[in-house]
C-alpha positions in Angstrom: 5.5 -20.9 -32.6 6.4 -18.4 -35.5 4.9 -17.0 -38.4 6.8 -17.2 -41.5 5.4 -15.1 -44.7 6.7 -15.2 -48.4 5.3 -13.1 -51.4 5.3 -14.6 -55.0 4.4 -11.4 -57.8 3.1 -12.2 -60.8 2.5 -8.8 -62.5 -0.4 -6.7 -60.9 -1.1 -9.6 -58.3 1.2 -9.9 -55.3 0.8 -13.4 -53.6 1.5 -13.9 -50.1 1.6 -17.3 -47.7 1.5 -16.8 -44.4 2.1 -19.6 -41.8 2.1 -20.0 -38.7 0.6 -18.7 -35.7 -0.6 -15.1 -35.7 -0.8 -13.5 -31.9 0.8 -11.0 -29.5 4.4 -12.2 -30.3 4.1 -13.0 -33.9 1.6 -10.1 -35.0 5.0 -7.7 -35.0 6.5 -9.7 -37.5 3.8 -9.9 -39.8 3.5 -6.5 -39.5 6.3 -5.8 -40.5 6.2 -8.0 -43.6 3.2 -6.4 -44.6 4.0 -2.8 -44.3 7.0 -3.6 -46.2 4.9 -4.0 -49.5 5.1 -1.2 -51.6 1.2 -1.3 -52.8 0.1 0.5 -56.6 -2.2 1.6 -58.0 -5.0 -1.7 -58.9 -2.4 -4.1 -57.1 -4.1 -7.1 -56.4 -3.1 -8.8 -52.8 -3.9 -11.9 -52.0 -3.2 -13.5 -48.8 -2.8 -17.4 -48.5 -4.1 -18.1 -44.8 -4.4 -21.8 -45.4 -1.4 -22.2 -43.0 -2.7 -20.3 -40.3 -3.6 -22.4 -37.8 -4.0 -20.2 -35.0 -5.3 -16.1 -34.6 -5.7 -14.1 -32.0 -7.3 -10.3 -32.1 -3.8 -8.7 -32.3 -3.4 -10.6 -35.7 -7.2 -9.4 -36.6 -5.7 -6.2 -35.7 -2.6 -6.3 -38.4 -5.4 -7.5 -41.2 -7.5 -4.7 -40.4 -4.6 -2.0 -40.7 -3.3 -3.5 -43.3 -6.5 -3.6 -45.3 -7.2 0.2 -44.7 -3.8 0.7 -45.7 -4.3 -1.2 -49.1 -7.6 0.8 -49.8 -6.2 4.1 -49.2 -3.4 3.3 -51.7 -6.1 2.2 -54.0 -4.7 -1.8 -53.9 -7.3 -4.8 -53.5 -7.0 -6.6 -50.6 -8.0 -10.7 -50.9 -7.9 -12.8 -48.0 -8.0 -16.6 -49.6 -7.8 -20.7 -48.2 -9.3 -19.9 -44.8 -9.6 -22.7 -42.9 -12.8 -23.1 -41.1 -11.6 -21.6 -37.8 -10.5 -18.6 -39.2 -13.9 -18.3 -41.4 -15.4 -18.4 -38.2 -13.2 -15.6 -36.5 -14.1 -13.2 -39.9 -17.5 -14.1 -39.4 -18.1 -13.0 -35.7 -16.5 -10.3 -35.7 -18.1 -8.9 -38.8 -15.1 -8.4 -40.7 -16.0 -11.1 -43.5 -19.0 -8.1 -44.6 -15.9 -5.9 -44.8 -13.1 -7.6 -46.8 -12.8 -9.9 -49.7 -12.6 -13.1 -47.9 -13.1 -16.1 -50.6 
């Protein structure tokens, strides 16, 4: 499987989808996508992980990153459409007390 990701902006909120499967293969490529985002001052990310249908830790890993990297830039990072497997992965690991996951 592959992981395909496409942004949408609409002024100061960059939308992206991300589908797919997110592990040890894929997690390079969505890496990549990610740190190609050129992140402002009060941009507002939201991620679209309703397609997700399968996460490992390396692609915990790229979230994680990436979120630091979005608060360091002083961006907003919004995980949104979780299904209920990946809820659960936020949840046990404690990252869900960490980032904006709606």
């Amino acid at each position: 499987m592959n992981v395909n990701v496409q942004f949408l902006e609409d002024g100061d909120v960059l939308r992206g989808f991300i589908e797919g499967e997110i592990d040890t293969y894929t997690a390079p490529i969505l890496r990549e996508e990610l740190d190609s985002i050129r992140i402002s001052n009060n941009l507002l990310i939201e991620l679209d992980l309703s397609k997700v249908n399968y996460m490992d830790s390396t692609g915990l890993g790229v979230f994680v990153a990436f979120y630091k990297r979005v608060n360091r830039e002083n961006g907003h990072l919004k995980l949104v459409r979780l299904t209920s497997r990946l809820s659960r992965l936020f949840d046990i690991t404690g990252l869900n007390e960490l980032m904006d996951i709606e």
